[in-house]
N, C-alpha and C positions, 0 to 999 in steps of 0.2 A: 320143467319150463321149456326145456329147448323140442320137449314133445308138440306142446301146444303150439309153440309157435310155426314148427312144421308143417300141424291141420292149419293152423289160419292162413300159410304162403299155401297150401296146396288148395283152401277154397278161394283165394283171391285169382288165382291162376286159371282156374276152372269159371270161376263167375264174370274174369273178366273175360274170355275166350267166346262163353256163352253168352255174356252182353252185347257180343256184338252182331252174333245171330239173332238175340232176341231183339235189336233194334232193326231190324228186318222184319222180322214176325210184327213188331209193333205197327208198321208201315200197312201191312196187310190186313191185321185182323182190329188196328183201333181206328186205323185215317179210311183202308178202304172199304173195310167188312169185308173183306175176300178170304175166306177159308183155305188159304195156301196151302196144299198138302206136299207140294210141289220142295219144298223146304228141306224133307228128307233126302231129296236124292242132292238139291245141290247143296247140302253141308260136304259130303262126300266128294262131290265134282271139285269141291275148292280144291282138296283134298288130293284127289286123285293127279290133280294136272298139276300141282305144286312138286309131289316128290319126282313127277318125271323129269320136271324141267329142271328141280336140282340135280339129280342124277345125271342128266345134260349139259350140268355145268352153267344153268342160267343163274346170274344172282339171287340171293334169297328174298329179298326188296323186291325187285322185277316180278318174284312171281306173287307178291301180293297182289300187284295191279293188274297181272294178266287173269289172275284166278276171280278177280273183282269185273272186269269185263266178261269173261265167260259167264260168271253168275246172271249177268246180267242178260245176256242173249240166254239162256235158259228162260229167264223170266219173260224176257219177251215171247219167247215159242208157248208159253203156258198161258197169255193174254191174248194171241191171237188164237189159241185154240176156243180160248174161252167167247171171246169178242170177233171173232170172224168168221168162225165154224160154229159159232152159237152152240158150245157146249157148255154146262151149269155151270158156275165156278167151283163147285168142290171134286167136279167129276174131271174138268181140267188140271185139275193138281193133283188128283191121282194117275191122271193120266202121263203127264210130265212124270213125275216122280218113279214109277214102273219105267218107262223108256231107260232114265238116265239110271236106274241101276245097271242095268245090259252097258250103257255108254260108259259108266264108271269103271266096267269090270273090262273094255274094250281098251281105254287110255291105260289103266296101270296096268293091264296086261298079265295080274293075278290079283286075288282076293288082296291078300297082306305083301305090301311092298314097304321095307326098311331102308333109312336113311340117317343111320343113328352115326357114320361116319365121315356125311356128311355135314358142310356149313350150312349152320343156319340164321335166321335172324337174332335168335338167342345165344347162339355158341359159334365164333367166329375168330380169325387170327386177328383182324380189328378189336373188337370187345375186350379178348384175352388180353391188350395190348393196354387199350386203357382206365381199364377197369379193374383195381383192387380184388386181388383170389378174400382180402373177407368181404365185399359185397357182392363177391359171383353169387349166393345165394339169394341176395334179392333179385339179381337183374331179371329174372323171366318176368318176375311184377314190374318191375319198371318200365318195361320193354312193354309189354300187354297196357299197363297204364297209359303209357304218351301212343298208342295205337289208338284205345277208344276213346282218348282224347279229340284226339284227332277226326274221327268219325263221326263222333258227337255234335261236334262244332260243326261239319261240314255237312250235317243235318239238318241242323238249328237254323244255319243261313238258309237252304234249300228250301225248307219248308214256310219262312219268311219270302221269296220269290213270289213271285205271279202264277209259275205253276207248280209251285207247292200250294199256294192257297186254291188253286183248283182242285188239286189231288185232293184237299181235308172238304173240298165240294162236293166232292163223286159222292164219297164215303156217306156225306151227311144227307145232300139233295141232289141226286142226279139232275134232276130236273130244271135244274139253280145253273148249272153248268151248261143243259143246252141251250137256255135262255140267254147266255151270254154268247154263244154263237160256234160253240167250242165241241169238238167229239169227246163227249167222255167216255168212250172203246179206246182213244187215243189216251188219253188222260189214265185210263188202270194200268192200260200197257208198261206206263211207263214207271209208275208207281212201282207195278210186277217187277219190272227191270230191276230197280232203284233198290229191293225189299230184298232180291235172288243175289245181288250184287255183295249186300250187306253179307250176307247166309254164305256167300260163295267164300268169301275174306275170311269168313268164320275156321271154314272148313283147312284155308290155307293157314292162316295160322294153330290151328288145333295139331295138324299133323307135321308142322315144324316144331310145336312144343314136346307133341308125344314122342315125336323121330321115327315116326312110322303111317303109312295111308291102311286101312284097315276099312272094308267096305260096308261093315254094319254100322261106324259109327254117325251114321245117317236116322240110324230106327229108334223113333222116340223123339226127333231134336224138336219137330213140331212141338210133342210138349212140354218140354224144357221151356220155349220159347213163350208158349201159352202160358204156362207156370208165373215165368220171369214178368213176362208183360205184367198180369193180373196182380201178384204180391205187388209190384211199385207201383201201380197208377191206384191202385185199394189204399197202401200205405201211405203212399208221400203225395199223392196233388192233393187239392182242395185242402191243402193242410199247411198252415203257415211254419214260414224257416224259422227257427229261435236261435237267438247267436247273442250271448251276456248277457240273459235273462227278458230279451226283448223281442216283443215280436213284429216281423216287418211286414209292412203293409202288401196287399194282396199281388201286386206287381213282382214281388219277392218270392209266391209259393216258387215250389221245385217246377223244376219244368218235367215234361217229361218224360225227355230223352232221362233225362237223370236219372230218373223215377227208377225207368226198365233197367238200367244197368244196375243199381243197388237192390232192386230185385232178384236181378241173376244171382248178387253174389250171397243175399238172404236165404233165395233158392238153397244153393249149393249150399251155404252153411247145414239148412235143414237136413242135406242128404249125409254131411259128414257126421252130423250127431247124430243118427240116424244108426249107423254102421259103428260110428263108436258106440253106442250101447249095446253092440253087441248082432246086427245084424250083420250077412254076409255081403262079402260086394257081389255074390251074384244076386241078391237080391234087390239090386239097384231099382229095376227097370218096375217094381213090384213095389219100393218104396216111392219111386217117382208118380206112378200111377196114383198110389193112394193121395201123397200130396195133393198132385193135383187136382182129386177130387174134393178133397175139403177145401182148398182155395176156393173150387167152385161153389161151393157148399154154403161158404161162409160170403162171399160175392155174393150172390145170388138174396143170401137172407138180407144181407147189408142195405141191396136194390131195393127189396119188397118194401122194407121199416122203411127206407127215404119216403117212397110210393108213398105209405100209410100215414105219414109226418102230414106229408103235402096234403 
């Protein structure tokens, strides 16, 4: 019993970590179509600039918001590459994403930088103080839970604004958005910003949970993110809540912010059963891949049969 319950806190910790890069990646590849490739490197940069500045003795709080505005200037440098130098959007987030390895490996100053005795947001003379040694075992979920909380909600609003509903305008009709009088070059920009910023927070909390910056853990997150998106907006929109046997009216589906994050952590479930039957963990990256081929696989046939209904 106390096995299991181990894998379910170690995929809740991982899918909530990953939910909140993959509500980034959502921003990119559902609201604007933009093929961020750009995503690998600032998972990392979160990363990167998080243990120096604890090592610096900056609070561990402080550098989620700091690592949350550099994400976000990344995204901006990947939008105007895209929108001012008129390069493709996927050739701009390879382009970003190549640079900020070299920048990643410039801020920490070596590949692997450890900070396992250092405070963090999960391990702190605070915490230790008010928090019971038997629920130190859950706090990294509680900790991670009121984070994508938090990030969710403050999504939810944003994308309800004026230029949130232009952002889900690029995505759908550009054209809709310059008829209203609006640059939509400015309008992805800021999306880019908004989506690196998510991605960069990711990165910051990922390497306070592990207690180490490690500069591969960037390769793949695209599709993690792609993964995550895809299983929750397939699973849970268009799909009514049920709660006492009842189902609520259409104003009630999932949203879907929700969606991606239950995603992330179905994701992860996938990858830990995965390895408990017996695969290795260096197989991850090999299990991930197939995933998310057959998510695509199964999308993809899902699209055609609607097509074919209609």
């Amino acid at each position: 019993m106390e096995a299991i319950v181990s894998i379910l806190l170690g995929v809740l910790e991982e899918g909530l970590v990953y939910a909140i890069m993959a509500l980034g990646v959502y921003i990119t590849y559902k609201i604007l179509d933009f093929p961020d490739l750009s995503v690998d490197g600032t998972f990392p940069l979160g990363g990167a600039v998080t243990v120096i500045l604890i090592i610096a003795g900056v609070n561990p709080v402080l550098t989620l918001l700091i690592s949350f505005f550099i994400g976000a200037i990344a995204g901006v440098l990947t939008g105007l590459i895209h929108v001012k130098l008129k390069v493709r959007d996927l050739l701009s987030g390879i382009i970003m994403m190549t640079a900020l390895y070299s920048l990643n490996l410039r801020i920490a100053g070596k590949a692997n930088v450890p900070i396992f005795t250092k405070d963090t947001i999960f391990e702190n003379a605070f915490l230790d103080k008010i928090v019971p040694e038997y629920y130190q075992p859950y706090l990294v979920v509680v900790v991670l839970f009121a984070i994508i909380v938090i990030m969710k909600i403050l999504l939810d609003i944003y994308l309800k604004t004026k230029s949130g509903y232009l952002l889900r305008a690029v995505g759908d009709n550009d054209t809709l958005v310059t008829s209203l009088a609006k640059d939509k070059g400015t309008v992805k920009i800021i999306g880019l910003a908004i989506a690196n910023a998510f991605v960069a927070l990711a990165g910051s909390v990922y390497a306070q949970k592990s207690g180490f910056f490690e500069i591969s853990t960037g390769t793949g997150t695209i599709v993690i993110g792609l993964a995550s998106v895809i299983i929750g907006i397939n699973l849970f929109t268009k799909k009514p809540f049920l709660k006492a046997g009842k189902i609520f009216k259409k104003d009630h589906y999932f949203k879907a912010t929700t969606a991606v994050i239950v995603g992330s952590i179905i994701y992860k479930l996938c990858v830990a059963l995965a390895i408990s039957v017996g695969m290795a963990a260096s197989d991850l990256k090999l299990i991930t891949a197939v995933l998310f081929l057959i998510i695509l696989v199964v999308s993809n046939d899902r699209k055609r049969r609607v097509k074919s209904n209609d």
